[in-house]
C-alpha positions in Angstrom: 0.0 0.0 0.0 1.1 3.8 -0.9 0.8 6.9 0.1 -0.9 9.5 -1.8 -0.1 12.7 -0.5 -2.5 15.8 -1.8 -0.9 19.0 -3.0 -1.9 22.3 -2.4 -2.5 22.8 -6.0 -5.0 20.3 -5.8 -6.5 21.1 -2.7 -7.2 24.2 -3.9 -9.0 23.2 -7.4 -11.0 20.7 -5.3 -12.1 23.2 -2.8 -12.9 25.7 -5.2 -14.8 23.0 -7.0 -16.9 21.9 -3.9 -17.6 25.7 -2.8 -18.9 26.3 -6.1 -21.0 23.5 -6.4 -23.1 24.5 -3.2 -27.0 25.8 -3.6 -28.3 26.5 -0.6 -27.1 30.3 -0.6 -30.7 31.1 -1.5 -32.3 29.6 1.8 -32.6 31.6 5.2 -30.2 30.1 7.3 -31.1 31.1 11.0 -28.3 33.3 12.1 -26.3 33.2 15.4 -25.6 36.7 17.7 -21.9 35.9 17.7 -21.3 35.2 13.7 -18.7 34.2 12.3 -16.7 34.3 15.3 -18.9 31.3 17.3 -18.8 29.4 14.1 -15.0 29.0 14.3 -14.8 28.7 17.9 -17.2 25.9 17.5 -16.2 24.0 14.8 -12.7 23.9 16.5 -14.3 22.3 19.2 -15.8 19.9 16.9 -12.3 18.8 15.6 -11.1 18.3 19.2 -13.5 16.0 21.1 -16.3 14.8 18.0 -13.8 14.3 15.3 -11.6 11.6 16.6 -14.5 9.4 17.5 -16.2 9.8 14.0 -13.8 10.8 11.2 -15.2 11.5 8.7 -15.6 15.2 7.9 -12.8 16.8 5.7 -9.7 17.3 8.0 -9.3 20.3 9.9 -6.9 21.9 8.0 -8.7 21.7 5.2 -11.6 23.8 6.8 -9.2 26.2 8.2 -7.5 27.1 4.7 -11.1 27.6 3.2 -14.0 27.7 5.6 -16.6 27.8 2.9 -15.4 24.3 1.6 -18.8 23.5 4.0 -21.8 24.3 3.3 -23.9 26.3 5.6 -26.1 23.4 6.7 -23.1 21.2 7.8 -21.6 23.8 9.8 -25.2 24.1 11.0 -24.9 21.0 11.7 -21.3 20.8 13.3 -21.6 23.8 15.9 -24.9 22.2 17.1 -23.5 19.0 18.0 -20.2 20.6 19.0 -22.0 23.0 21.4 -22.7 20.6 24.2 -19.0 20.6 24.7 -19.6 25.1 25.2 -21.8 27.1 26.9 -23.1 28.2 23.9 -27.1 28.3 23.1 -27.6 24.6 22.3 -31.5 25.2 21.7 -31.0 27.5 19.0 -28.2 25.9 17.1 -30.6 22.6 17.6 -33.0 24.9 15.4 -31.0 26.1 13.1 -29.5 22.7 12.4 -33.2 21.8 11.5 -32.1 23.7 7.7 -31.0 20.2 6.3 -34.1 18.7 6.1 -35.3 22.2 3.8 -35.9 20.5 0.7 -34.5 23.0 -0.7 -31.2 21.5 0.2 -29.2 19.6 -2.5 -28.9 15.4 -1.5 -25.1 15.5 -2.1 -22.4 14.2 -0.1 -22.5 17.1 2.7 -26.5 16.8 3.2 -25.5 13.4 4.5 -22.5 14.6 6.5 -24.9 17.1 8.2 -27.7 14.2 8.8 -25.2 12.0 10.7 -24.2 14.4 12.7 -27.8 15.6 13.3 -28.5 11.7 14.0 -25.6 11.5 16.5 -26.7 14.6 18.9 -30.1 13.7 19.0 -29.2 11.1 19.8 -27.5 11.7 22.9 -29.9 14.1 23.8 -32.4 10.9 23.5 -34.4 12.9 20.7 -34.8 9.2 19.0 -37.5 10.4 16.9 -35.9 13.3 15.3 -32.8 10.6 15.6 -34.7 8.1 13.6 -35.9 10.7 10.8 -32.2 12.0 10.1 -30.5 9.1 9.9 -33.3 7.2 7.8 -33.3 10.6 5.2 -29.2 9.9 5.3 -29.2 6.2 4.1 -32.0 7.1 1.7 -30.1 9.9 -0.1 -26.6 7.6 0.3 -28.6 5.1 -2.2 -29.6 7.4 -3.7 -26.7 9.1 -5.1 -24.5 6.1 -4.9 -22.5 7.1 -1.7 -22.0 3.5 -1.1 -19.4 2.5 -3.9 -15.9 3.7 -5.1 -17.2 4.8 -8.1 -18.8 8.0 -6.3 -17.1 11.3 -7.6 -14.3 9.5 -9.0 -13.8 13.3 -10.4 -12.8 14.4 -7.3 -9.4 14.6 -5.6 -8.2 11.3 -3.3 -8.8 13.5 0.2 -12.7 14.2 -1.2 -13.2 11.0 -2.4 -11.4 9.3 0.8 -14.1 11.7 3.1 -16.6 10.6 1.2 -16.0 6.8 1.4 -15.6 7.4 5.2 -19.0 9.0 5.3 -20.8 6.4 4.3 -18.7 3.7 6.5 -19.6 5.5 9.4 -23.1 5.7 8.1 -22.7 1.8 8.0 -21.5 2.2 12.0 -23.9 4.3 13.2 -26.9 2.6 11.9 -25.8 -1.0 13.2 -24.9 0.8 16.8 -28.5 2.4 17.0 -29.9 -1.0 15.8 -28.9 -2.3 19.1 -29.6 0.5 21.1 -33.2 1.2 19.2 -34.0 -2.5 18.7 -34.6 -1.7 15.1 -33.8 -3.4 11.8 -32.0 -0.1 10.2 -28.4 -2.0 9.3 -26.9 -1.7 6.2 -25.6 -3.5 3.4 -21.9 -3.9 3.4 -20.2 -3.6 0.3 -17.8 -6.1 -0.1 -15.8 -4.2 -2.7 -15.6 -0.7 -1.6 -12.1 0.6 0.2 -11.9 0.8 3.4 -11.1 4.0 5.4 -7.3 4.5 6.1 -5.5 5.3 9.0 -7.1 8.7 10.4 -3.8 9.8 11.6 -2.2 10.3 7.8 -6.3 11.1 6.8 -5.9 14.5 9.3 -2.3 15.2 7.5 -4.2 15.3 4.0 -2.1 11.9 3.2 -4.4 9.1 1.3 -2.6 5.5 2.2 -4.0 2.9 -0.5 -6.1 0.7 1.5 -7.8 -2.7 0.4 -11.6 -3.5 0.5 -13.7 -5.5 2.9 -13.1 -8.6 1.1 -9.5 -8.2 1.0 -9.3 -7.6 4.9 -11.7 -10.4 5.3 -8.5 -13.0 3.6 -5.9 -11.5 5.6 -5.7 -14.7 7.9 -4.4 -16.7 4.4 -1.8 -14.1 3.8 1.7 -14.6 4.0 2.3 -10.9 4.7 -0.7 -9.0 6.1 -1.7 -5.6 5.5 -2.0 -2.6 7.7 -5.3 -2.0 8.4 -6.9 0.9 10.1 -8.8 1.2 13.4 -11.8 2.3 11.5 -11.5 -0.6 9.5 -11.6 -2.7 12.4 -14.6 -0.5 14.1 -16.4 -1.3 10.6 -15.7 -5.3 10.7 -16.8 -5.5 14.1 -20.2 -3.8 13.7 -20.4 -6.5 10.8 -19.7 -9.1 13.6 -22.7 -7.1 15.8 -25.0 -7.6 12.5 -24.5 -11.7 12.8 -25.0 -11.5 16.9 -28.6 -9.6 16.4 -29.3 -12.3 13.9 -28.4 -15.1 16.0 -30.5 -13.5 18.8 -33.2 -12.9 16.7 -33.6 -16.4 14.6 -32.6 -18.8 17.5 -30.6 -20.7 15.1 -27.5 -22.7 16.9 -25.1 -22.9 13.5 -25.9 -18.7 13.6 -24.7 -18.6 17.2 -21.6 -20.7 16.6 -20.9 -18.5 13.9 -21.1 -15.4 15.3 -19.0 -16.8 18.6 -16.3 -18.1 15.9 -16.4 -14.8 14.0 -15.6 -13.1 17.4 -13.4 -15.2 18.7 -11.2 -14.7 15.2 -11.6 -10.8 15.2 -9.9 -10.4 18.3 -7.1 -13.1 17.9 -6.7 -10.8 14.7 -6.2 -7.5 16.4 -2.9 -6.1 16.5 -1.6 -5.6 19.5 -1.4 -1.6 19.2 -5.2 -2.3 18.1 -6.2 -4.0 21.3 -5.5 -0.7 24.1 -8.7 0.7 22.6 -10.7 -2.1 23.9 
């Protein structure tokens, strides 16, 4: 596997390609007394205490070289889930977070962005309702617009494309975790051929290591010399391994239950050892 480091050059001609592509400069977007100023404040807390649980939004740097690479419903979004961490007005960034369900909002890759994160705060505010109806409006625009292969935006540059594949794997998390937590059959799909996220340490440098697919990580047991695989990667096979336990639980079936035991037991004989002080 290889790195792929992005250039400036290219960062820039990708971000001035994503800025430009954005439509929702004709809706009212509830304003906040502090402007501009909160926005930043916030989103830097976003990057310090959401960010390294669920990476999956552009990397910091990337937002602090051009701010409008966001939309103004994901950074909507991202101050209202980041305010819990501030004393800032959480009720009224809850409302204006509310502009990504205006239809007047264009189902892209960002709209989703700005629906997980809206499913993740209510979420912990136990809002499971307007939970339910963001992250159900997420995985319908993801099919939708083909989020969940490698062939989405293959226009872009490898730093979009690798944010974009990392939206919908944490898409694919998210929805298994609340399955559990909801009792609700909301999992996804997992695409067997689609690239798994890379290492989010290089990901936050702007650096795009080649990574292999589910199926490849799924062989790595027969290979002579095993591949590198990220913690997300990892996070992502194991709520695969949480998909076969609620099926066990739910059809009674004893080969199920053995499987699921075996496909445990073999996930964390697997781990690497620098893998296994997260656990």
């Amino acid at each position: 596997m290889t790195d792929s480091s992005v250039s400036d050059s290219q960062l820039q001609n990708s971000l001035s390609q994503q800025t430009n592509s954005q439509s929702e400069d004709t809706i009212s977007i509830p304003q906040f007394d502090n402007g501009d100023a909160n926005d930043h404040y916030l989103i830097r807390l976003y990057y310090k205490y959401i960010h390294p649980a669920h990476p999956f939004l552009l990397p910091q740097r990337i937002y602090q070289e051009n701010p409008n690479v966001f939309p103004n419903h994901l950074k909507r979004a991202i101050c209202f889930i980041s305010s819990h961490h501030s004393a800032s007005d959480t009720e009224q960034l809850r409302d204006a977070s509310n502009t990504v369900f205006s239809p007047g909002i264009t189902n892209d890759g960002f709209k989703v962005q700005s629906l997980i994160l809206v499913t993740l705060a209510s979420y912990a505010r136990f809002e499971r309702d307007r939970g339910n109806q963001a992250l159900s409006t997420a995985i319908d625009i993801a099919h939708q617009i083909g989020l969940n292969s490698d062939a989405f935006h293959q226009d872009h540059e490898p730093l979009f494309r690798e944010s974009w594949r990392r939206t919908w794997w944490e898409l694919y998390t998210i929805s298994g975790l609340i399955s559990l937590i909801s009792g609700t059959n909301i999992r996804l799909s997992q695409p067997v051929s689609m690239t798994l996220p890379c290492d989010t340490e290089a990901y936050d440098m702007c650096q795009v290591p080649r990574m292999g697919d589910v199926k490849e990580m799924q062989q790595r047991f027969r290979l002579e010399a095993p591949a590198q695989w990220s913690s997300f990667a990892y996070k992502i096979e194991s709520v695969c391994i949480l998909s076969m336990v609620l099926d066990a639980n739910s059809k009674g079936c004893s080969s199920t239950k053995q499987s699921a035991e075996a496909a445990i037991s073999s996930w964390l004989l697997s781990l690497p050892e620098e893998r296994q002080d997260s656990l």
